[in-house]
N, C-alpha and C positions, 0 to 999 in steps of 0.2 A: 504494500500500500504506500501510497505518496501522501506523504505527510504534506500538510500546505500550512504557511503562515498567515493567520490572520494580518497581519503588517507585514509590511520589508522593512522596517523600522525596527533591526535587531534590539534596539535600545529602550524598546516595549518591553520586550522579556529580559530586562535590567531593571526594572520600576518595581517601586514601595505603591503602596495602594491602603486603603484602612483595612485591606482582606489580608495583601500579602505585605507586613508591616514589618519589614527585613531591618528597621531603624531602630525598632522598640530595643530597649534593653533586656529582655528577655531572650530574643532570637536573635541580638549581636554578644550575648555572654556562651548563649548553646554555641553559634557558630565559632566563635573563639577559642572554644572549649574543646574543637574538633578538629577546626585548624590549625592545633597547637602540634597535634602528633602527625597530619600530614605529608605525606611525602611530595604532595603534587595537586593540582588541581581536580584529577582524576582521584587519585586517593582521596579527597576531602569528598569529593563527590559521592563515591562505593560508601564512605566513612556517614555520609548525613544520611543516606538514604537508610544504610542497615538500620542507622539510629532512628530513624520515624516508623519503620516498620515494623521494630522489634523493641524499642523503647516506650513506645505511645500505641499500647492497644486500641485497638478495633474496636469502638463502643461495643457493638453488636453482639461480636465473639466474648468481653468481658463483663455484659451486661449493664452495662455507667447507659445512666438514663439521660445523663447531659449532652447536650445538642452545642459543641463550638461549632466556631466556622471562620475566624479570625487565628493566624499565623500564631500569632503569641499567645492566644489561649490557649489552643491544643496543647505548645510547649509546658505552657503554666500548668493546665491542670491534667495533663499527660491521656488525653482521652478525643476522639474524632471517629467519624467514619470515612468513609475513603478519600470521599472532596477533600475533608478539613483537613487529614493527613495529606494530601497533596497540596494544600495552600502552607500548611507547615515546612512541605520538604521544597516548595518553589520558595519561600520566604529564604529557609537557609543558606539554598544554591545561590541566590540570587546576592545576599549577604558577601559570598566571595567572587564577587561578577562573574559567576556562572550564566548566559542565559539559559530559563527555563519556561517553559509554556504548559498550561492546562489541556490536556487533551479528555478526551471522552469516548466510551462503548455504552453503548446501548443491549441489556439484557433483556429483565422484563422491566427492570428500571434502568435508570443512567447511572452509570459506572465511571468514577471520577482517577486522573490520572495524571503523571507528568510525560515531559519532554526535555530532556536535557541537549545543550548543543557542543557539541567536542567535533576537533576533525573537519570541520566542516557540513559536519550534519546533524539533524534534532534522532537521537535513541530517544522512543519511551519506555518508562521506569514506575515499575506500580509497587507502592508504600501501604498497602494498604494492610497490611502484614499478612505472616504464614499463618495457617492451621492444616489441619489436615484434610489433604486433597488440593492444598493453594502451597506451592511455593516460587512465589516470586524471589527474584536474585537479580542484583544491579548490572549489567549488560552493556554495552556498546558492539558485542561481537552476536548478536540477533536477540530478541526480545526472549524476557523470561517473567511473562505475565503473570499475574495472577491467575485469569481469566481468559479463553480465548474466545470468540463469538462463532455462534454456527450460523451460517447464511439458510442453511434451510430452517432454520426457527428461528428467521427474521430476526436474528441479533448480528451489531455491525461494529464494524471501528470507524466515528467519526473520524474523518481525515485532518480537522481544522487543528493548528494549535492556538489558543489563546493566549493573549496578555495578560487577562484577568479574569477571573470567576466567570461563567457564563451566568447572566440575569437568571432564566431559571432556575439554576443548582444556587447561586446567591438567596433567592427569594425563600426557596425553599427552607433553607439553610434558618433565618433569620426569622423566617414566620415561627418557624417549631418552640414550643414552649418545652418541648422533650423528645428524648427520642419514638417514643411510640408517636407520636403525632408526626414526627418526620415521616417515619415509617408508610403512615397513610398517606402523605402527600409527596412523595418522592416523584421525583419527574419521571417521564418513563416514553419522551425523548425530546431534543433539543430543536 
């Protein structure tokens, strides 16, 4: 699949946002934290992603009834589902001028996700953490989803990458008083 930029304006997937708040002192102490043992750009990058997907559970899978959706909460109170662990792990990247962009799959809902750029080209990277039957692994050498979509049960991989939240998965996001109420109103396509 051809990945597409929503901009040719590399310097979109560089940008702080009140989503992806890569300035807050929260997500410049994690980031620092990470880029301290580093060997390289790539290794900080393998290094934040292991850390969102394995650090900061999966509401779902750990039950947290709390609905973030803002970069520095997830960090703070260590809990998201897939968006919010991707706006956490685009905040970090982006922290050490990584660019990153939001991508999406459509299941029976929408399935939130990144893009990292190295090389010259966007890998996507899903943080959404392991369990059993899901293991994703940070990649530049072919994708190692979570998830992969089956075209004959009309599930796809949106091609676009984003700059920011897409309005729908945002709204969602922010309407939820909890997670069960996300639940019922999750997008289910963009």
């Amino acid at each position: 699949m051809e990945l597409i930029q929503e901009t040719s304006d590399l310097s979109a997937y560089l940008a702080a946002d009140e989503v992806i708040d890569h300035g807050h002192p929260r997500v410049r102490e994690t980031a620092d934290r990470l880029a301290a043992s580093a060997a390289d750009s790539y290794d900080y990058a393998r290094r934040a992603f292991e850390f969102v997907r394995d650090a900061i559970p999966h509401s779902q899978d750990s039950g947290d009834l709390r609905v973030t959706w803002r970069a520095s909460d997830v960090l703070e109170l260590r809990t998201g589902i897939c968006y919010a662990k991707a706006h956490a792990l685009a905040a970090l990247l982006r922290a050490e001028d990584i660019p990153t962009a939001l991508c999406y799959q459509r299941f029976d809902v929408v399935h939130g996700l990144v893009a990292v750029r190295f090389n010259g080209a966007w890998h996507r990277q899903d943080p959404r953490g392991n369990k059993p039957g899901v293991d994703a692994q940070f990649s530049l050498d072919g994708e190692r989803l979570a998830f992969t979509p089956d075209p004959k049960s009309n599930e796809l991989d949106y091609p676009v990458l984003y700059a920011v939240p897409h309005p729908v998965v945002l709204k969602a996001l922010k309407a939820a008083p909890d997670r069960p109420h996300l639940w019922q109103h999750l997008p289910t396509a963009l």
